[in-house]
C-alpha positions as CSV (number, residue, x, y, z in Angstrom):
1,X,48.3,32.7,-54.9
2,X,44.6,31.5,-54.4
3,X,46.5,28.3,-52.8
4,X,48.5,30.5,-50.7
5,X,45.5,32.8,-49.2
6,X,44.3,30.5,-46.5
7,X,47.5,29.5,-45.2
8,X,47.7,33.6,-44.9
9,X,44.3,33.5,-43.1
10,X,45.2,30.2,-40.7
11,X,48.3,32.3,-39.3
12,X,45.8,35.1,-37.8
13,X,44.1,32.2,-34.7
14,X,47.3,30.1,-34.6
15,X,49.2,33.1,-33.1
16,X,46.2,33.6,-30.8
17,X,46.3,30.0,-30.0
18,X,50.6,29.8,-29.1
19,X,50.0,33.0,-27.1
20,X,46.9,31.6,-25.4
21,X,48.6,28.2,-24.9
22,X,51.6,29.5,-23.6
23,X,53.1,28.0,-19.6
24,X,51.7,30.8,-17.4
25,X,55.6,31.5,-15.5
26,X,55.8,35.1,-17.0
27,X,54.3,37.8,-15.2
28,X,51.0,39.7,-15.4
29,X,52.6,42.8,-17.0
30,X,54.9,40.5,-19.4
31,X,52.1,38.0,-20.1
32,X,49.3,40.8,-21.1
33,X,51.9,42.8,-23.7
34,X,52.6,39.2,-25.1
35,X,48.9,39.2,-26.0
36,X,48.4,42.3,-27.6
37,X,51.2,41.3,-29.7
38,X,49.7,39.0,-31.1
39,X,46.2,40.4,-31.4
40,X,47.9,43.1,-33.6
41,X,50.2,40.4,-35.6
42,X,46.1,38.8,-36.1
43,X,45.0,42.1,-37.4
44,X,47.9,42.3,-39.6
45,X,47.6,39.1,-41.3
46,X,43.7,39.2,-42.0
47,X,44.1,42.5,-43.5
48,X,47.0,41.2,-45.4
49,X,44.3,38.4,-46.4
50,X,42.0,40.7,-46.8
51,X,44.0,42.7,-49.4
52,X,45.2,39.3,-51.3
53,X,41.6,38.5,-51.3
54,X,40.0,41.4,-52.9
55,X,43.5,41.2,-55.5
56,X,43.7,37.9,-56.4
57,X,40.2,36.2,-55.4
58,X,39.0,33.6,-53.2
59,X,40.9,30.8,-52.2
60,X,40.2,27.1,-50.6
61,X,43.0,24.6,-49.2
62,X,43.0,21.1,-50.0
63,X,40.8,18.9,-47.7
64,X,42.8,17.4,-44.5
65,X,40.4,13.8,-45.0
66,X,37.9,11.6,-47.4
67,X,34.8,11.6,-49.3
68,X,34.1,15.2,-48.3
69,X,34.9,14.9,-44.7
70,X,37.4,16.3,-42.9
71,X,39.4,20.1,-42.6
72,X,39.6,22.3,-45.0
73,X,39.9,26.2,-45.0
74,X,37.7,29.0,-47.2
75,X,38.6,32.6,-47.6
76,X,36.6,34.7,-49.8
77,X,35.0,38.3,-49.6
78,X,32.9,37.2,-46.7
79,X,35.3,36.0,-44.5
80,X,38.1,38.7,-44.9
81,X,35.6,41.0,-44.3
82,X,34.4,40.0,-41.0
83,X,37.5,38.7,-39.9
84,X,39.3,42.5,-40.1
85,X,35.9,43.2,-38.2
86,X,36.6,40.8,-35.5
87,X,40.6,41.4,-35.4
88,X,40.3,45.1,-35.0
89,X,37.5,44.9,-32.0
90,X,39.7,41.9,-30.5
91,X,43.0,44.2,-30.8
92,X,40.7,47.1,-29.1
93,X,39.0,44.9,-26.4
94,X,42.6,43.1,-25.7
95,X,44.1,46.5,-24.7
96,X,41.2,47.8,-22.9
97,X,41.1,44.4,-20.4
98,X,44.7,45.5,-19.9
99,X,44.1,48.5,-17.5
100,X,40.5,47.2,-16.8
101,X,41.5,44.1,-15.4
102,X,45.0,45.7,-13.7
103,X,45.8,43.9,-10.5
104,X,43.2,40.8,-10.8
105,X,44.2,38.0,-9.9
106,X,42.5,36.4,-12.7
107,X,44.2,38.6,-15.4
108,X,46.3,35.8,-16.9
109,X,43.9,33.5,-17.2
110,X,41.5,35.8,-18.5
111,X,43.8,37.3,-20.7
112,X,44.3,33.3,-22.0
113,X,40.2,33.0,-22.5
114,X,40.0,35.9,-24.4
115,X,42.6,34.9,-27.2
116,X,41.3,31.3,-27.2
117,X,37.6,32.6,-28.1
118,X,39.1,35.2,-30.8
119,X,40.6,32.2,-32.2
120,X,38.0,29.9,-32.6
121,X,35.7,32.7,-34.1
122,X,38.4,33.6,-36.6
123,X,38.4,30.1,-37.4
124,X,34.7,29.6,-37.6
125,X,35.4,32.3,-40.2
126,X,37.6,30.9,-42.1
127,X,36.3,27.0,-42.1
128,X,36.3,25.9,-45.3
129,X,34.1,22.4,-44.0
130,X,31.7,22.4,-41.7
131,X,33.2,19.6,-39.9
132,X,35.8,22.0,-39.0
133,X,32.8,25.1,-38.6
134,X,31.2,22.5,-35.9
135,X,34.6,21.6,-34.2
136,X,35.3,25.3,-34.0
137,X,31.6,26.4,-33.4
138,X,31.7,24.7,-30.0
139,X,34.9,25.8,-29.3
140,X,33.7,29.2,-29.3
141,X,31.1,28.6,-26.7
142,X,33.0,26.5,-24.4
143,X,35.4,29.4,-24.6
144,X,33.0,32.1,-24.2
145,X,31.5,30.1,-20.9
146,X,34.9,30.3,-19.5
147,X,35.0,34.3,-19.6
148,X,31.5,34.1,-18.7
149,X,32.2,32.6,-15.7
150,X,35.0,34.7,-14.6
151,X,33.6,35.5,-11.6
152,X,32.3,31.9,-11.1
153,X,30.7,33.0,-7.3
154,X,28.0,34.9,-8.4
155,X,24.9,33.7,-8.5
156,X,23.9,35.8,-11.8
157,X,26.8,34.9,-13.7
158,X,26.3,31.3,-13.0
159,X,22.6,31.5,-14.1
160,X,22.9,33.2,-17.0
161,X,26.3,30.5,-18.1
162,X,23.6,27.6,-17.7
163,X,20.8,29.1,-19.9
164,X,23.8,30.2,-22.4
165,X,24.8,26.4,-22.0
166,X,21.4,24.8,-22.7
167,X,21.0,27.2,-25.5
168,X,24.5,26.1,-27.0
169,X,23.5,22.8,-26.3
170,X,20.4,22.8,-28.2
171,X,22.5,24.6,-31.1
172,X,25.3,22.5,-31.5
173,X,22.8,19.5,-32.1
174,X,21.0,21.3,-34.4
175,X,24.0,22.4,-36.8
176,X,25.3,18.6,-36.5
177,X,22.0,16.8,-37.3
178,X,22.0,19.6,-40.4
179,X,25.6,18.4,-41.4
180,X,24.8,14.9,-41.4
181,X,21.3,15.3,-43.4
182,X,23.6,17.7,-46.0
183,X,26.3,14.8,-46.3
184,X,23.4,12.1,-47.0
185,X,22.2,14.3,-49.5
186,X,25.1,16.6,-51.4
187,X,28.0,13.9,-50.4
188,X,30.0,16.6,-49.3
189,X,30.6,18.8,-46.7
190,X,32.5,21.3,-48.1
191,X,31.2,24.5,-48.1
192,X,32.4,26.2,-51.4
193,X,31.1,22.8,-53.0
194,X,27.8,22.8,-51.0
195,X,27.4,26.6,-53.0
196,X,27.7,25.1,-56.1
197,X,25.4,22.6,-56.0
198,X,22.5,24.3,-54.3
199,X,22.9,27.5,-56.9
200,X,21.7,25.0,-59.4
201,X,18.4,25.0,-57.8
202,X,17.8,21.2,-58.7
203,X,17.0,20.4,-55.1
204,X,13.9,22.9,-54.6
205,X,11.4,22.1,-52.4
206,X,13.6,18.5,-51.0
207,X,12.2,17.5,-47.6
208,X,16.3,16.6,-46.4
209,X,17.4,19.8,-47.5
210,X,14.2,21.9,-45.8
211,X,14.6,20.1,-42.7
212,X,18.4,21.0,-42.6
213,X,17.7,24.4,-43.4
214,X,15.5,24.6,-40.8
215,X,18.1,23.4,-38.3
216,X,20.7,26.1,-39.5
217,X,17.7,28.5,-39.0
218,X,17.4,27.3,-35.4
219,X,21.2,27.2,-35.1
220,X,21.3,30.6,-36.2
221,X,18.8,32.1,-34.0
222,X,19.6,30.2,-31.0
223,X,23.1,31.9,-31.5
224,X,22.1,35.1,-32.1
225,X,20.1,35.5,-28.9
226,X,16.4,35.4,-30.3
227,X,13.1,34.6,-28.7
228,X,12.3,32.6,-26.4
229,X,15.5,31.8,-25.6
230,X,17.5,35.6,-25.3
231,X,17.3,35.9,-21.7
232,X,20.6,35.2,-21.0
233,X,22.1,38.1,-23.3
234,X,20.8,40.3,-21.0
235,X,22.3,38.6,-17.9
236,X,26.0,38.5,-18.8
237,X,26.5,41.6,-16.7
238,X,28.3,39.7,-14.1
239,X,31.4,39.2,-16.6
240,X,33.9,41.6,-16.6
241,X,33.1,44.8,-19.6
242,X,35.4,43.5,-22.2
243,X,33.7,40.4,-22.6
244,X,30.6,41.9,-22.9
245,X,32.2,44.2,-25.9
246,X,33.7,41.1,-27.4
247,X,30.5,39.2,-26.9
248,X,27.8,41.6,-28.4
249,X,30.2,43.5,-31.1
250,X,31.2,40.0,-32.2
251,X,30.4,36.6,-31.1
252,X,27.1,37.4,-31.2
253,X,26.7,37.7,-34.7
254,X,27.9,33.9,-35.4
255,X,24.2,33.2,-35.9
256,X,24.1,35.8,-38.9
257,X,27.5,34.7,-40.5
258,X,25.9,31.0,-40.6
259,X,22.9,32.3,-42.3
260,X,25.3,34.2,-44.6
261,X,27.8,31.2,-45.4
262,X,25.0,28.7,-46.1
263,X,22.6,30.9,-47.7
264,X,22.5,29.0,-50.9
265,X,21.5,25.8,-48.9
266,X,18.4,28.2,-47.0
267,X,17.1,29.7,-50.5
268,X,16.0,26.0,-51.3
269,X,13.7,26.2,-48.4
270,X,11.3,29.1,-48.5
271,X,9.5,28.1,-45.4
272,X,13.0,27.8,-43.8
273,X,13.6,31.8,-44.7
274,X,9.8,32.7,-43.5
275,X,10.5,31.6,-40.3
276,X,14.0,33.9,-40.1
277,X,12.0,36.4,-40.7
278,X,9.4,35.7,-38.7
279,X,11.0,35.0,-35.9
280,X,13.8,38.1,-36.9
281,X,10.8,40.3,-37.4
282,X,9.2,39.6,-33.8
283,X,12.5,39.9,-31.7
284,X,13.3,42.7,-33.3
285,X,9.8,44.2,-32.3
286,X,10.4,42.9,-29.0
287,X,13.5,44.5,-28.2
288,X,13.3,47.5,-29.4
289,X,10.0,48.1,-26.8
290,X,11.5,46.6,-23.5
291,X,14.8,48.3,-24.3
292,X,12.9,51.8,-23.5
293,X,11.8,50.5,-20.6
294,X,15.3,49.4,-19.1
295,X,16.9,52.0,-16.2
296,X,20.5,49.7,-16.9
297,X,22.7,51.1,-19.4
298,X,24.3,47.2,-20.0
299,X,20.6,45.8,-19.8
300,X,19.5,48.7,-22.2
301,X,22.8,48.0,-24.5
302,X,21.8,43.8,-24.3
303,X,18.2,44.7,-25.4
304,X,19.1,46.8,-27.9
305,X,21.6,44.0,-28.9
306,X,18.9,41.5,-29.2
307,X,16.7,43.5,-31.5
308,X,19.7,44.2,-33.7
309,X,20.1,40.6,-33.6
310,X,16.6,40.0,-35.0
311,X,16.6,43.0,-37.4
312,X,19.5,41.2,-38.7
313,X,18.6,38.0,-39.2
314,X,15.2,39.3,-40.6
315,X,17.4,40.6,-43.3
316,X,18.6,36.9,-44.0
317,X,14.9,35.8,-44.2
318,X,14.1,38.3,-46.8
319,X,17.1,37.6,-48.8
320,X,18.7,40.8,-48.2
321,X,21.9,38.7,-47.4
322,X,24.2,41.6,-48.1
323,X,22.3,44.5,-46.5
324,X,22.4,41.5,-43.5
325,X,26.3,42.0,-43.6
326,X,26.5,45.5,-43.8
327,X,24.2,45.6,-40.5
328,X,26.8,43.1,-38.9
329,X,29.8,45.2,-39.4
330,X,28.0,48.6,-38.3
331,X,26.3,47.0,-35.3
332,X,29.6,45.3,-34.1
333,X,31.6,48.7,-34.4
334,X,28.8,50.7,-32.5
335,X,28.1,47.9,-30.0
336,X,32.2,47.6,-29.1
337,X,32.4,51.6,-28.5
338,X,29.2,51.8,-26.8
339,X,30.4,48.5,-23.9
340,X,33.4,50.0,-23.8
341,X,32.5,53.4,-23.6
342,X,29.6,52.3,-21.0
343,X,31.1,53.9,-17.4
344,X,31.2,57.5,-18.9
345,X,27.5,57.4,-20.4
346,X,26.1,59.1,-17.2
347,X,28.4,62.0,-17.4
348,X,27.8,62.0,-21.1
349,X,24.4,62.0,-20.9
350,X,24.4,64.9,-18.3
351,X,26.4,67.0,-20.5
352,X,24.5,66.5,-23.2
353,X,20.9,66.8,-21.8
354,X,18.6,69.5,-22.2
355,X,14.7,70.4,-21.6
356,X,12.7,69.2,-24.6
357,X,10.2,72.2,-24.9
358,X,7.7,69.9,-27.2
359,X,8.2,67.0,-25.4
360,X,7.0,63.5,-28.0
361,X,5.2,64.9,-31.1
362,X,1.4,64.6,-31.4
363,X,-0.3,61.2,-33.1
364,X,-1.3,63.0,-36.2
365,X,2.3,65.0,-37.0
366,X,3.8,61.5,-35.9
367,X,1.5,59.1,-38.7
368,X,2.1,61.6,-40.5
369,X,6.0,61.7,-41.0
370,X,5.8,58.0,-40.6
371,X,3.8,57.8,-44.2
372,X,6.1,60.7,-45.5
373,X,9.5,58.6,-44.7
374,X,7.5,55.2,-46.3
375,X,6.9,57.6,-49.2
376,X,10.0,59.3,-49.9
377,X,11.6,55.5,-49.4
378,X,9.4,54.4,-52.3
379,X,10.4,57.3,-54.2
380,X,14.4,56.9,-54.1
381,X,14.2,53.2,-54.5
382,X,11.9,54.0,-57.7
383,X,14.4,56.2,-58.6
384,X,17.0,53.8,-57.8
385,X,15.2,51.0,-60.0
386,X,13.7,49.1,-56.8
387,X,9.9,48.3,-56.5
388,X,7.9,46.9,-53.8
389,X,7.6,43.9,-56.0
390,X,11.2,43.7,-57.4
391,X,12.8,44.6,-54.3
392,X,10.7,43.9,-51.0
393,X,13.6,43.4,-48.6
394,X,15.3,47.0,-50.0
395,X,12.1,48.9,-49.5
396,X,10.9,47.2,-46.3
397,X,14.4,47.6,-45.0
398,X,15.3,51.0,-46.0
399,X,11.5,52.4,-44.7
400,X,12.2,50.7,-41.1
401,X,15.7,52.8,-41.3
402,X,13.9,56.0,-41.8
403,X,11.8,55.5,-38.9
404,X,14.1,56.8,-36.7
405,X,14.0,60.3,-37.9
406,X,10.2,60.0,-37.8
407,X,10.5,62.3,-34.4
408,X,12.8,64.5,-36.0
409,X,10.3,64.9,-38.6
410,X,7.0,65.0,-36.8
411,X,8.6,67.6,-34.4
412,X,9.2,69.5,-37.8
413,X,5.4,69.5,-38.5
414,X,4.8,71.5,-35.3
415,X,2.0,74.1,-35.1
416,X,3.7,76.3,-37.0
417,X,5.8,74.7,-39.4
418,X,8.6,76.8,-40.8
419,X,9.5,76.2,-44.4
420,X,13.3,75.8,-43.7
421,X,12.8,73.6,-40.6
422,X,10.8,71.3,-43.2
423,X,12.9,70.8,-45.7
424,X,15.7,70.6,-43.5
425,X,14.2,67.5,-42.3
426,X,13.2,66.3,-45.5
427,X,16.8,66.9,-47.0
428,X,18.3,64.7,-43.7
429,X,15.7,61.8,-44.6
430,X,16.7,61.7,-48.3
431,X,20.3,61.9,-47.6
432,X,20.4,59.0,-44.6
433,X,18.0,56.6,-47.3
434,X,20.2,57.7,-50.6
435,X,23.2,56.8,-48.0
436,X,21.9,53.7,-46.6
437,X,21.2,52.6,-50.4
438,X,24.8,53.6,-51.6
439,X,26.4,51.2,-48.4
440,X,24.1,48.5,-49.3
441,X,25.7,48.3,-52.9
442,X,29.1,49.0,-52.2
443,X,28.5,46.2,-49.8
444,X,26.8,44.1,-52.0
445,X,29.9,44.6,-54.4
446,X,32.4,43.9,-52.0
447,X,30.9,40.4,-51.2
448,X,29.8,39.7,-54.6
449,X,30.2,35.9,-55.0
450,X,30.5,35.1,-51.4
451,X,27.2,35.9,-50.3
452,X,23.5,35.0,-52.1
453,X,22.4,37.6,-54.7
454,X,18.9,37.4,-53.1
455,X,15.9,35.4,-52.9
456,X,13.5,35.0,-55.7
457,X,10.6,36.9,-55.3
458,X,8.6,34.0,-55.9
459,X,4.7,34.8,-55.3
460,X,3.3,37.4,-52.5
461,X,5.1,36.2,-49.6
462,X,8.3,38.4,-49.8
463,X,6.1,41.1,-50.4
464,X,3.5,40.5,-47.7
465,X,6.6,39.3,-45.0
466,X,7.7,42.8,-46.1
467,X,4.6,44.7,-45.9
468,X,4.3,43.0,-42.4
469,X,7.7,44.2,-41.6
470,X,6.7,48.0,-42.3
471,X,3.4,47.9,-40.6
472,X,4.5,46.5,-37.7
473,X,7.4,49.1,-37.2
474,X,5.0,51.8,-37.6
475,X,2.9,50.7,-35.3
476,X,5.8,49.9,-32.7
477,X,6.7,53.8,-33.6
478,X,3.6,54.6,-32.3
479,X,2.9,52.9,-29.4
480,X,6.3,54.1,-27.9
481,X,5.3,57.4,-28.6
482,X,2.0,56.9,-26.7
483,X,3.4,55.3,-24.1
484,X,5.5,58.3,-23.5
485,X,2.8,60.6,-24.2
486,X,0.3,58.6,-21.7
487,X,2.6,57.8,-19.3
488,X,0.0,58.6,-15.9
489,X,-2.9,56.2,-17.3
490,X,-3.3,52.9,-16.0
491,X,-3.3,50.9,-19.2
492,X,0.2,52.7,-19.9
493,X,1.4,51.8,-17.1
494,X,0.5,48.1,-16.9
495,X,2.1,48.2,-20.5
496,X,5.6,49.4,-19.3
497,X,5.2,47.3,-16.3
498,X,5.0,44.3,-18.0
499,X,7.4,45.2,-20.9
500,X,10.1,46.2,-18.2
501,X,10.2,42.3,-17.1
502,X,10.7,40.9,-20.6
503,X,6.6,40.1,-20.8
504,X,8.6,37.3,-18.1
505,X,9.6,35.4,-21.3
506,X,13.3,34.8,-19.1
507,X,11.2,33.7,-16.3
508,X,10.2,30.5,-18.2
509,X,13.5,30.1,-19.1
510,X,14.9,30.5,-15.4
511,X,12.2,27.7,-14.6
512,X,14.5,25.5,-17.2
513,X,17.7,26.0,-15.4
514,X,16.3,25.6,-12.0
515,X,14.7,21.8,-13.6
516,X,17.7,21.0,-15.1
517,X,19.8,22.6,-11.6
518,X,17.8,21.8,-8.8
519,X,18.0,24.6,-5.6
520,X,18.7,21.3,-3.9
521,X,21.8,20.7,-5.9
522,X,24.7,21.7,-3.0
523,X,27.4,21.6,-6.3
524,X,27.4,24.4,-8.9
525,X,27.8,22.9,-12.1
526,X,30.2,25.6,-13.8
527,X,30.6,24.0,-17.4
528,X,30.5,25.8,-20.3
């Protein structure tokens, strides 16, 4: 059965790809309910694999080639998991381009893009080598440029297709130079193998396997949209809604799944998983401020993206691998509804609004709930077992979490407090941490074996990376709220100013595209 699973698996792109590959001679209408056909007959099968999966364990074709080269396929907890995920927002964002995009004359060919990138990311999923991972790796972004490009005319589509290009580029390079240096060094390629041999921890501290696991962090993060190079996340707006969805409920996350597939090759590298959550850590900071600042719902939505991004991958560099997977599959789901759901926010919003009497809570009540939610996470992790020194990642991760009921909180502590109103509050921050906590094992359970256990807590660094972590989202907590509070001083207003352009990190970056595309240039390259 094991031998059986990933021929299951395959089936779920391969009807993507004969739908997507089909002679365009049948109509719009004809061509479009061809398509969600097969987006459901996907969905089918990788819950079918899924199921098989969970039943009868993981499972690994033989190798299509030599000496640990060649095409091989990998299902296991991991996969399954994320492929349902990426079926079920496919099947959704299929059927939503149906009406969205009714009477283009694109459709077709749109349509055709759209199940040629959800096949090449169910296949990234599903690669059991990562010469096949790389094949179908690049695939995806070509793909993805395509739909990007839709409207190849305009001008913002085309510039944000060229910094997505160099950034693909520059990742693609990266994850092949890592392949080679892992094939000098393991003989192999295959991934389930390259597991085995790096959980024996003989090759600790090698200087082949820390500069390849630097490389997949680069990969990773170049994928994933993080600094400097995110600007062009936020200036995919030009592409019709669905790709959006299908971009930031999905694609996006390619960066985190690497981290996740190879994370026994990255917890040979410490230094390699500092700067994940480094890097993590500081986009996640990043986003979260200018995303206030953005009057665009999509721009808000691609901001917001971006710091998910980073909080995610931050989970990776703390070892928090499954926590990192349980952030993927909540982020995708809310990301999907909230694209989709984008052209009825206004009205929503309007319906929903009313006048805040207290307006954003003092400093004092506000430092003040923030060190009673870092408390009360201490305490249930205590309870739970987890310490600051046995569990950095779960405490820093699970205090960030509660800081978004810090308001909720601090406008509990008002002038007059009342008793109920406090312990209301306080009931609603145990119960989202005790939750968050409960998910973060049943996820941990449901990917046990396909995913890292964690990473050693080897020294201070996890804890001081982790310690960072908390500050620093404590202090972001409060600088919003003073910027809100402040909003008529000068400083305030210099600070929103210059947040609400990105600190003009995507102008260097649109400097790069107009060096590597001249103004001069009379033909638009529109490559992928």
């Amino acid at each position: 059965m094991s031998k059986f699973l990933p021929c299951l698996a395959v089936l779920a792109p391969l009807t993507l790809c004969l739908v997507g590959f089909l002679p365009s001679r049948a109509s719009v209408r004809d061509y479009v309910g061809l398509a969600i056909v097969a987006a459901a007959a996907s969905l089918v099968v990788v819950v079918a694999a899924g199921l098989a999966c969970f039943v009868v364990g993981p499972g690994r074709s033989r190798l299509l080639g030599a000496s640990g080269l060649g095409l091989s396929l990998h299902v296991d907890a991991l996969s399954t998991i994320l492929c349902v995920l990426v079926g079920f927002v496919g099947l959704v964002v299929v059927k939503y381009s149906r009406n969205y995009l009714d009477g283009d004359p694109g459709q077709i060919r749109f349509t055709r893009w759209l199940l040629l990138t959800l096949a090449s990311v169910l296949t990234v999923l599903i690669s059991g080598n990562l010469v096949l991972l790389l094949v179908a790796w690049i695939a995806t972004s070509v793909s993805l440029g395509r739909l990007l490009l839709f409207y190849h005319t305009r001008p913002a589509a085309i510039r944000a297709s060229r910094k997505k290009f160099v950034a693909s580029r520059l990742g693609d390079g990266c994850l092949a130079i890592a392949a080679v240096l892992l094939y000098l060094h393991f003989g192999t390629l295959e991934v389930a193998d390259l597991a085995t041999k790096a959980r024996s921890g003989a090759e600790i501290g090698s200087p082949a396997i820390s500069a390849a696991a630097l490389l997949i962090v680069v990969t990773a993060m170049l994928k994933s949209a993080q600094l400097p190079l995110h600007g062009w996340l936020s200036e995919v707006m030009e592409t019709p809604t669905p790709v959006s969805a299908l971009l930031h409920a999905g694609i996006i996350n390619a960066g985190g799944f690497l981290a996740l597939r190879l994370g026994d090759v990255l917890l040979l590298a410490t230094p390699a998983l500092n700067v994940l959550a480094v890097v993590g850590g500081i986009t996640a900071l990043f986003g979260s401020l200018v995303m206030l600042t953005q009057t665009s719902v999509k721009v808000q939505l691609a901001y917001s993206t971006v710091a998910q991004m980073g909080f995610m991958l931050l989970q990776c560099g703390l070892g928090a691998f499954s926590a990192a997977l349980l952030h993927i599959v909540a982020h995708s789901l809310y990301k999907a509804h909230a694209f989709l759901s984008s052209g009825s926010i206004i009205d929503l919003a309007r319906a929903s609004w009313t006048p805040s009497p207290g307006g954003q809570p003092h400093p004092a009540r506000l430092i003040l709930a923030l060190a009673g939610v870092i408390g009360l996470t201490l305490l249930i992790g205590w309870g739970l077992g987890m310490t600051l020194r046995s569990n950095p990642a779960q405490i820093a991760l699970g205090s960030v979490l509660l800081m978004g009921l810090v308001h909720l909180m601090a406008n509990a502590i008002d002038e007059r407090p009342n008793a109920f109103v406090v312990a209301r509050g306080i009931v609603t921050a145990a119960g989202v941490a005790a939750l968050y906590f409960a998910l973060q094992a049943a996820t941990a359970w449901l990917a046990a074996g396909s995913v890292p256990v964690g990473r050693p807590v080897d020294g201070t660094a996890p804890m001081l990376i982790a310690a960072l972590v908390v500050i620093s989202f404590a202090a972001m907590t409060v600088f919003q709220n003073q910027m809100m509070r402040r909003a008529d001083a000068l400083f305030w207003i210099a600070a929103y100013v210059h947040l609400r352009n990105g600190l003009y990190l995507n102008t260097l970056a649109n400097r790069l595209v107009l060096a590597l595309w001249p103004r001069a240039s009379n033909k638009l390259k529109t490559n992928p």
